[in-house]
N, C-alpha and C positions, 0 to 999 in steps of 0.2 A: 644049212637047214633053216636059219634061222632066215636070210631074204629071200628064202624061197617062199617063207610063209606068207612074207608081205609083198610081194610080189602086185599084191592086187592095190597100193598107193602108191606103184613105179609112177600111173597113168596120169595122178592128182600133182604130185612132184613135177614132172615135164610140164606141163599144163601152168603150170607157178611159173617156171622157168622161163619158158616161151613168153607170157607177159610179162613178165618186168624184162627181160632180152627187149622184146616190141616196145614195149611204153618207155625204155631209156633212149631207142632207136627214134621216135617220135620224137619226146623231150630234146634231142640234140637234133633233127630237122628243124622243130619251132624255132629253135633255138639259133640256128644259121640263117633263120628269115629274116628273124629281130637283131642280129647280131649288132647294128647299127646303133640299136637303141638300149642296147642291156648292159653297156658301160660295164664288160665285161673284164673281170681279175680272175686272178685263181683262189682267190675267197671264195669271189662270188659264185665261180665255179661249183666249186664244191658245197658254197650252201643250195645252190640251184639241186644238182645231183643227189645230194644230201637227204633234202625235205622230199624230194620227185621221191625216194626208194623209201621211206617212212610211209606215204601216199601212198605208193603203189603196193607195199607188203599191206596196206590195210584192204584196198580193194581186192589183193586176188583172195584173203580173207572170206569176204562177202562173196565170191566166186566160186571158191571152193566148199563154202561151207554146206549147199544143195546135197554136193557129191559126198561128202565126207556124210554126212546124216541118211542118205539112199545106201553106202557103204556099211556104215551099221547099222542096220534095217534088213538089208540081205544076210539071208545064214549062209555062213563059209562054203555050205554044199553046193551052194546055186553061182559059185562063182563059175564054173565053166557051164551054166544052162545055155539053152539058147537066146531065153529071155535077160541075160544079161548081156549075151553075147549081141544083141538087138541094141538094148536102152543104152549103154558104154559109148560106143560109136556114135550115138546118136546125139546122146548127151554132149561128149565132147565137142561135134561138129556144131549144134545150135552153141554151146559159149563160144567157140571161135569164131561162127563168124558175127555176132555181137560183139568181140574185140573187133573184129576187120570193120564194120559198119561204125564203131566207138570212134575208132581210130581214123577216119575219115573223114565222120564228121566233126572230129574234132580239126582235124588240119585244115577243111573248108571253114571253119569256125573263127579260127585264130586268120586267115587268111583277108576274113572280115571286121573283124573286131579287136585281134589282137589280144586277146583273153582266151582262158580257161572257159568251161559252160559256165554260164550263170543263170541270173531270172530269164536273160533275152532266152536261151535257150530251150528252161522251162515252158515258158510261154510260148512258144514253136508247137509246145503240145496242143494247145487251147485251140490255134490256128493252122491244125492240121491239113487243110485243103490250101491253102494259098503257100504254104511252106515249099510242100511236095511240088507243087506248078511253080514255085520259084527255082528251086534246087532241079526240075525238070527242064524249064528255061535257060538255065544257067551252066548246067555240066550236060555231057553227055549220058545220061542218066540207064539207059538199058547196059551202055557198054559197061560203067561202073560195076553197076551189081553184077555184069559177067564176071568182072575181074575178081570181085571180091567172093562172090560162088568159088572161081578155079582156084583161088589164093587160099581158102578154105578149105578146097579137096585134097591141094598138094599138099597142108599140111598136116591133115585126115591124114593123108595118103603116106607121109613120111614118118608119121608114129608109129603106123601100122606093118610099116617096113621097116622100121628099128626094132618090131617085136614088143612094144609098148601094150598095146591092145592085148597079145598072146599073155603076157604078164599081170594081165588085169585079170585074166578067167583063172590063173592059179594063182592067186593068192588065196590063203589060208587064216589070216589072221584070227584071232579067236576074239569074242565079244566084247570083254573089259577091254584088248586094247583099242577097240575100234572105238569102243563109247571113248577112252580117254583121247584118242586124236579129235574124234569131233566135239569135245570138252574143249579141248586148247583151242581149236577154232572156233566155238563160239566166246569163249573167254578173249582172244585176240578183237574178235568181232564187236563184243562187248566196250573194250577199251574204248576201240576208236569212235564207237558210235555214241557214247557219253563223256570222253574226255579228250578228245583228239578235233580239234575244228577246224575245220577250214581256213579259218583268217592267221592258222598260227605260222604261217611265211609272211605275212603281210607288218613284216616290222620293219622291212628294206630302204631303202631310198629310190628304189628303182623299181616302178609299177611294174616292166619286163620280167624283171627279177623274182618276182614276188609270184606272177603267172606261172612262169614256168616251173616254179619251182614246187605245183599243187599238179595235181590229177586231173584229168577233164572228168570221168565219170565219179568221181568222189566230190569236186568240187558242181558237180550236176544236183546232187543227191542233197547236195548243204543247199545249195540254190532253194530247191524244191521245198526243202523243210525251213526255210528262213526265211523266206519271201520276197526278197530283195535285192535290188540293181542297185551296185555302189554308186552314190549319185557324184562322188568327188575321182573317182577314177573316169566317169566315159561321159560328164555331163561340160559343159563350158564351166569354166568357174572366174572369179575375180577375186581380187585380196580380200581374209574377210575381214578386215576391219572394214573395208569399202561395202560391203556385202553390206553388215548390219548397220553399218551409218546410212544407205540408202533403203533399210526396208523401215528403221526407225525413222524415218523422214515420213515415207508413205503411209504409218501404219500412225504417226501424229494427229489427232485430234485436237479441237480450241477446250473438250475440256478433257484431256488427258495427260497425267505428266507419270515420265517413266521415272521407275523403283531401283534402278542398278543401271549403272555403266556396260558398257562390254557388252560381250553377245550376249543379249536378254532383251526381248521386248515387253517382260513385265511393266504394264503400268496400271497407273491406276485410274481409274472412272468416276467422273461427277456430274450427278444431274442437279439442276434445280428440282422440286417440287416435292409431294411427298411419296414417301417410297410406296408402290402397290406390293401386295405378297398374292394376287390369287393363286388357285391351282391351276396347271401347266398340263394340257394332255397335248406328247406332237404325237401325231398320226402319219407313221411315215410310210406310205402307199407303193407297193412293188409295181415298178416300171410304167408310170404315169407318165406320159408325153405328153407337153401344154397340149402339143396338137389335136390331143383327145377332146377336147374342150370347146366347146362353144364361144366361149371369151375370149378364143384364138382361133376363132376360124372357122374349126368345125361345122359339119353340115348335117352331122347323123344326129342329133340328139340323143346322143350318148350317156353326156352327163350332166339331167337338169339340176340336183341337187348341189354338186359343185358350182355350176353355173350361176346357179341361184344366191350360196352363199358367198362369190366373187363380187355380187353385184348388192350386198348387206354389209361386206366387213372389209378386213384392210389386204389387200390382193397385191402379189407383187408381178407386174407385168413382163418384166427383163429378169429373170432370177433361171441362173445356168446352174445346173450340177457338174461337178467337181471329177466327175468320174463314170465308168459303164459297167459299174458289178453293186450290188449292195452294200457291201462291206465298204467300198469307196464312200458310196453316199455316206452311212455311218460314221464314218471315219470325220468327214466333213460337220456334220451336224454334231457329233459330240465331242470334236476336238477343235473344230474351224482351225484346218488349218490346210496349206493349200497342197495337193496330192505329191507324198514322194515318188520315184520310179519302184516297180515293184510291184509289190500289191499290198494289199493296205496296212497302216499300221493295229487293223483290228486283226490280222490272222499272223503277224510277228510276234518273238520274244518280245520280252524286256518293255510290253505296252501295259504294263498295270503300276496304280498310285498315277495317274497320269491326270494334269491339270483339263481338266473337260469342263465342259459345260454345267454338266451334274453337281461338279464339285463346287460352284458359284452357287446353283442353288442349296447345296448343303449349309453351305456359310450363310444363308437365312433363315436357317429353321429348316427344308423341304425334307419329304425322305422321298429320294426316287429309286424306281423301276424300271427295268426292262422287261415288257411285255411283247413274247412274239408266238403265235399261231404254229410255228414249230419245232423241231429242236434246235434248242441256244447249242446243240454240239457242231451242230454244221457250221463251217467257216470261224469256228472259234468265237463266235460271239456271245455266249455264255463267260466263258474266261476273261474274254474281255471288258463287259459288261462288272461281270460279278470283282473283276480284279478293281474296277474301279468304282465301287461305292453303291452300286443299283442290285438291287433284288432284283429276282429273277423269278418269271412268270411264263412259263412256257409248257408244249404239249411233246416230252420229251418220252422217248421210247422207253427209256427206264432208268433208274438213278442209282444202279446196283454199283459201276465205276466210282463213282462219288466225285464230287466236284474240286477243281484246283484256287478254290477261292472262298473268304470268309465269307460272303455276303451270302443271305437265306436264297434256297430255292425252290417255289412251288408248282408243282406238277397240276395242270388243268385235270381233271376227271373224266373220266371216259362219259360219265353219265350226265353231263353237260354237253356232250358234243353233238351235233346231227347228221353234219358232214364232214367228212376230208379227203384230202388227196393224198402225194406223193409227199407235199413240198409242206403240210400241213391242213390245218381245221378252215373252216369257212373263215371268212372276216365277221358274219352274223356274230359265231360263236365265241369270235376273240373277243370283237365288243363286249358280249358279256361279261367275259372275262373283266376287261378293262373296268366295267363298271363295278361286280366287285368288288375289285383291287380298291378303288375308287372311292367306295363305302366304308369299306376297312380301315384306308389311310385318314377320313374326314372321323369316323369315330374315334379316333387315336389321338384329334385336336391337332394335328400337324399337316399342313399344307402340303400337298404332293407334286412332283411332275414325275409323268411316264413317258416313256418313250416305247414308242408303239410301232413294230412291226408286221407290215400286212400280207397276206401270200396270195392269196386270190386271181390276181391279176399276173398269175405268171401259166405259161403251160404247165399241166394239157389242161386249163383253162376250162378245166370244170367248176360247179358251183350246185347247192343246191333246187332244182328241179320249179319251173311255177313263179320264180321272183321277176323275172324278165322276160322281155321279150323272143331274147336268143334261147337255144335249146345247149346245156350246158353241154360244153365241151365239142361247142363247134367254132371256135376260135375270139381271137382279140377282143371282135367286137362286145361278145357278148359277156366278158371276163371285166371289161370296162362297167358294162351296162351296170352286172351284179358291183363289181366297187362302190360304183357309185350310189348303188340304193343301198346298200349294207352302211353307208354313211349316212342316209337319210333314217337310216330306222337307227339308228345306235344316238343321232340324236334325239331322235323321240323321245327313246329311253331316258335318253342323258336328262330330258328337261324336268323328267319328273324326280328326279335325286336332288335332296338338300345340301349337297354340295355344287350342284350348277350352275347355281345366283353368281358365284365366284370362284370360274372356272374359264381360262381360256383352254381354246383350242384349234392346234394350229393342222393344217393336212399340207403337206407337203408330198413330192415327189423321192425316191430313192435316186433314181436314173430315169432314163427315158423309157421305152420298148424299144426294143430291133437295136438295141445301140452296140453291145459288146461283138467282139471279134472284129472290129475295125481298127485299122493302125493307125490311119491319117486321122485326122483332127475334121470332123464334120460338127459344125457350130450347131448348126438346128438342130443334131442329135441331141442336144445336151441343154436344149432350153424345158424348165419342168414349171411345174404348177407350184406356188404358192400361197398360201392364205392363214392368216390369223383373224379366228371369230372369238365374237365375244370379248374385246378385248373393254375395261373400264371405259364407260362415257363415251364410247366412238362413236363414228355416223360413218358411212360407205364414204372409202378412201383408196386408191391405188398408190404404189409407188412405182414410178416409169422408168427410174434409172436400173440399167443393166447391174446387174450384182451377183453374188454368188453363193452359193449355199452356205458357204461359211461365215457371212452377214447375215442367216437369220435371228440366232440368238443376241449379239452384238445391238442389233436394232431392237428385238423387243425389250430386254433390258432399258435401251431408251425410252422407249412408251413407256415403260413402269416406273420409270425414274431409278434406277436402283446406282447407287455409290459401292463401286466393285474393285478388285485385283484381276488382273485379265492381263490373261498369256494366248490369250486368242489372237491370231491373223485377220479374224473377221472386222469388221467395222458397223458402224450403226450409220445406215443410208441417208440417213434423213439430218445427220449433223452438217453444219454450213463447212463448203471446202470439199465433199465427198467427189472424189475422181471414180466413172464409172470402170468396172475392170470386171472381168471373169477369170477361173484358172480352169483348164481344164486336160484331163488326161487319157492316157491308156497308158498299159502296162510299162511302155517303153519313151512315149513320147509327153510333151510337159508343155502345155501352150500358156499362154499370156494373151488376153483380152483386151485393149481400151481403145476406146474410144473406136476408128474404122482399121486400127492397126493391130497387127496378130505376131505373136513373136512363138516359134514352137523352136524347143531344145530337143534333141534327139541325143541317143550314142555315139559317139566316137567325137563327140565337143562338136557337133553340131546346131549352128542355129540359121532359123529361117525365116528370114522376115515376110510379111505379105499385108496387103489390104484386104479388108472384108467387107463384104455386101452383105447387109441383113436382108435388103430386097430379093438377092436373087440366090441366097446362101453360095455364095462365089467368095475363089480365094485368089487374089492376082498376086503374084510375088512382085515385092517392092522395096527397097532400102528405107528401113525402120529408122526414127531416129535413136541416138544414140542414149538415149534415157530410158526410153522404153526398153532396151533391149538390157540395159543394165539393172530397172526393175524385176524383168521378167528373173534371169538370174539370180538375182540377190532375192529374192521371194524362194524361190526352190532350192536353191544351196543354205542359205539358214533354215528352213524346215526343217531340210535332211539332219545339216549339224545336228539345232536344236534335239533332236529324237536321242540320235547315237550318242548325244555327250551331255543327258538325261535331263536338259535345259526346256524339257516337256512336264516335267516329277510336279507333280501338286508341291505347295508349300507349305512345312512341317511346322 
């Protein structure tokens, strides 16, 4: 009597079984691929086997737990309805063939890379069109999903012939035991999704070892929420003693002497002359492409205001962004440091207390901000932000959640606003803001820098109505137009405020426009705008040599003379000796810039040498020489280190 009553969890039990039956069947295919390389024992065996059934009893967890919570939700009466007798079968068939599709793409997965999912995989999302036209190219793609539809019916079809399904319409069970099964699964569920991680195989000697012995869709899900491609598993590497003796060579200055031995490029910084403290506003501008500009080219007269102030202050002519998402830029300008695989260390754990830019100006007096148009919860940059050192200034939907970080946060006011979009408030009205903030910090007697993010300049590139020429929200051009005079009027403002006499202000670029969703490495993608106005006693000056986002700070610190501790990658451009260089990335791939030579690291310890034509953005593949290709590595292998083995940590 009593399985009769349960009857209706025969269906959730098979359903378990059948996946870990498949996901061991899997695990020992991958397993006879790599056989060569898995330096296989019966230890190993069994810790392979071991951790794969830990993995796998967590994901069919997450699997089951829909069914188990739909289970008790339905009263006992309606188990033989016809509307159960519908969603059962239906249910079943959609998870299975999300196993069959799992299980597929994972074996074309590893077939490639030799791994479990990770960020490459994640990132397959982002670039959904070129994916599917690749895996179209590549397999026989209609017969596939034939197969995996039939493979899916027959196994429909053999539940339903074991009486499985008939079993599910008589169960009985009564309420509290239903609620306690799906209590135990989400407790199960629970465990692994707070204490159970992905990296706990990776103690092995054997990378093979280590893969196989995780999930694909569990180690999908860590990908996704971690944000990161091991860069010591799938990148080229070198000894790192050789690593850090060659970036500590590069990253030497005539007047900097390093703090520590060993992997650290702490050193320290000396100018002559006397130190300046103005205030600091960057203005960092969503997807400004130099080529927007006049001073690069340009023919629309887009942007006379930037234009204008290129041709009054200190303009950097060759200055590359680091990256094709915001968070990259960010990443670059408040940490200078050059991009790991992944994505940025602004949307990872384990990024707060972290040595920034900020924190250099903290050790002079400054209090800084982050100020951005709208919410600091997107992309984590609130967390990120507030975990290190800057208040936060933003026009956030509501602060009911409450923040994961000590530093203050102030919410813009609805009755300050005139416009917004999607993405946030006008740039008019952030200005505001900024000035404000601005006023607040200068009556306080302490010197400020903000860091200022802008939205305007992103689709659907609306703005409001009458500022320009374009008609809001009929593309690019007319999103540029509005930036650009949203800077011309914010300085007006600015000039009448008693903290302006002593105030730089720098506008920089984030990324470009149109740049993200590309894999290969396109140089002119990535070249942005630069400028520091106002800076003490200047007269109109450029700097020509090629450089990289994360040499802005670095160099104006030079102009100000300041005597610092610096865990920065960046450099100051203008000291005697400076080799020109750019880093630049995407998700998956890791270039190196100098001089006409280009070094990209890819997955699987791939590297590419080629020459570059800035005339004709042309890339000829070419035998690099052998320095270069040892800096480009040793620059991206000590970043990563540095982060994961917290050689990033402010000092206490």
């Amino acid at each position: 009597m009593y399985l009769s009553r349960h009857k209706n969890y025969r269906l959730m039990t098979g359903f378990a079984v059948m996946f870990l039956g498949l996901s061991t069947l899997l695990r020992l295919i991958l397993l006879i691929i790599s056989l060569k390389s898995a330096d296989l024992t019966f230890l190993a065996f069994l810790r392979i086997f071991g951790f794969g059934l830990l993995f796998d009893i967590g994901v069919a967890a997450f699997f089951l737990l829909p069914y188990a919570a739909y289970l008790l939700l339905l009263p006992a009466r309606w188990s033989n309805s016809w509307f159960n007798r519908i969603v059962t079968p239906v249910f079943f068939f959609i998870g299975t063939l999300i196993l069959m599709f799992s299980f597929f793409a994972e074996f074309t997965f590893w077939l490639e890379f030799e791994s479990r999912f990770n960020f490459i995989a994640v990132d397959y999302l982002v670039y959904t069109y070129e994916v599917v036209q690749n895996i179209n190219e590549s397999y026989p793609l209609p017969i596939l999903i034939g197969c995996m539809l039939a493979v899916t019916g027959i196994i429909t079809w053999a539940f339903a012939y074991a009486g499985i399904f008939r079993s599910a319409y008589r169960g009985e069970t009564p309420f509290l035991q239903r609620a306690g099964v799906f209590a135990g699964l989400l407790a199960v569920a629970g465990i692994y999704g707070f204490f159970i991680g992905n990296g706990l195989p990776e103690r092995g000697h054997n990378r093979y070892q280590d893969e196989l012995a995780k999930a694909g869709i569990y180690s999908f899900f860590s990908a996704f929420k971690n944000n990161e491609l091991n860069y010591d598993h799938f990148y080229k590497l070198i000894e790192e003693k050789d690593a850090f003796s060659t970036v500590r060579t590069s990253l030497q200055e005539p007047n900097s002497q390093y703090l520590h031995d060993g992997p650290s490029i702490w050193r320290h910084i000396r100018h002559d002359g006397t130190e300046l403290h103005p205030n600091v506003i960057l203005v960092t501008i969503e997807s400004l492409s130099a080529d927007f500009l006049g001073r690069f080219g340009n023919k629309q007269g887009l942007t006379p205001v930037l234009d204008s102030l290129a041709g009054e202050n200190l303009v950097f002519d060759q200055m590359y962004a680091t990256g094709t998402r915001t968070v990259r830029g960010m990443e670059a300008l408040s940490l200078a440091v050059p991009p790991t695989p992944g994505s940025s260390i602004v949307r990872r754990p384990g990024n707060g207390d972290l040595s920034t830019v900020g924190a250099i100006f903290r050790t002079k007096g400054y209090a800084t901000s982050f100020i951005y148009g709208g919410d600091g919860f997107f992309d984590n940059m609130n967390a990120f932000f507030g975990s290190n050192g800057y208040n936060i200034v933003d026009k956030g939907r509501n602060l009911l959640l409450g923040d994961r970080f000590a530093a203050s946060r102030t919410q813009i006011p609805d009755s300050l606003i005139h416009f917004r979009n999607a993405w946030g408030i006008c740039d008019e009205d952030l200005y505001a803001a900024v000035i404000r903030d601005a006023g607040k910090q200068f009556r306080s007697g302490k010197p400020f820098f903000d860091f200022v993010m802008t939205t305007s300049n992103h689709r659907p590139f609306t703005y409001p109505d009458g500022k320009v020429g374009y008609p809001s929200g009929s593309g690019r051009e007319g999103a540029v137009q509005y930036t650009d005079y949203a800077i011309g009027q914010f300085l007006k403002a600015a000039q009448k405020e008693p903290w302006f006499a002593n105030t730089v202000i720098i506008f920089v670029a984030d990324h470009c426009a149109s740049s993200a969703g590309k894999n290969e490495i396109d140089v002119a993608k990535y070249h942005i705008p630069a400028i520091i106005c106002h800076l003490p006693d200047a007269r109109p000056d450029s700097i020509p040599q090629r450089c990289s986002q994360i040499d802005l700070f670095p160099t104006l610190f030079g102009l100000l003379h300041w005597n610092y501790d610096s865990n920065l990658y960046g450099l100051d451009v203008r000291q005697p000796g400076y080799r020109p260089r750019a880093f630049l990335g995407t998700y998956q791939k890791l270039a190196y810039l100098q001089s006409d030579g280009m070094v990209v690291l890819s997955p699987q310890q791939r590297v590419e040498t080629m020459q570059y034509s800035v005339a004709s953005d042309s890339q000829v593949p070419v035998k690099a020489d052998d320095r270069t290709v040892r800096e480009a590595i040793a620059y991206y292998q000590t970043a990563y280190y540095l982060f994961k083995h917290g050689g990033l940590q402010a000092k206490k």
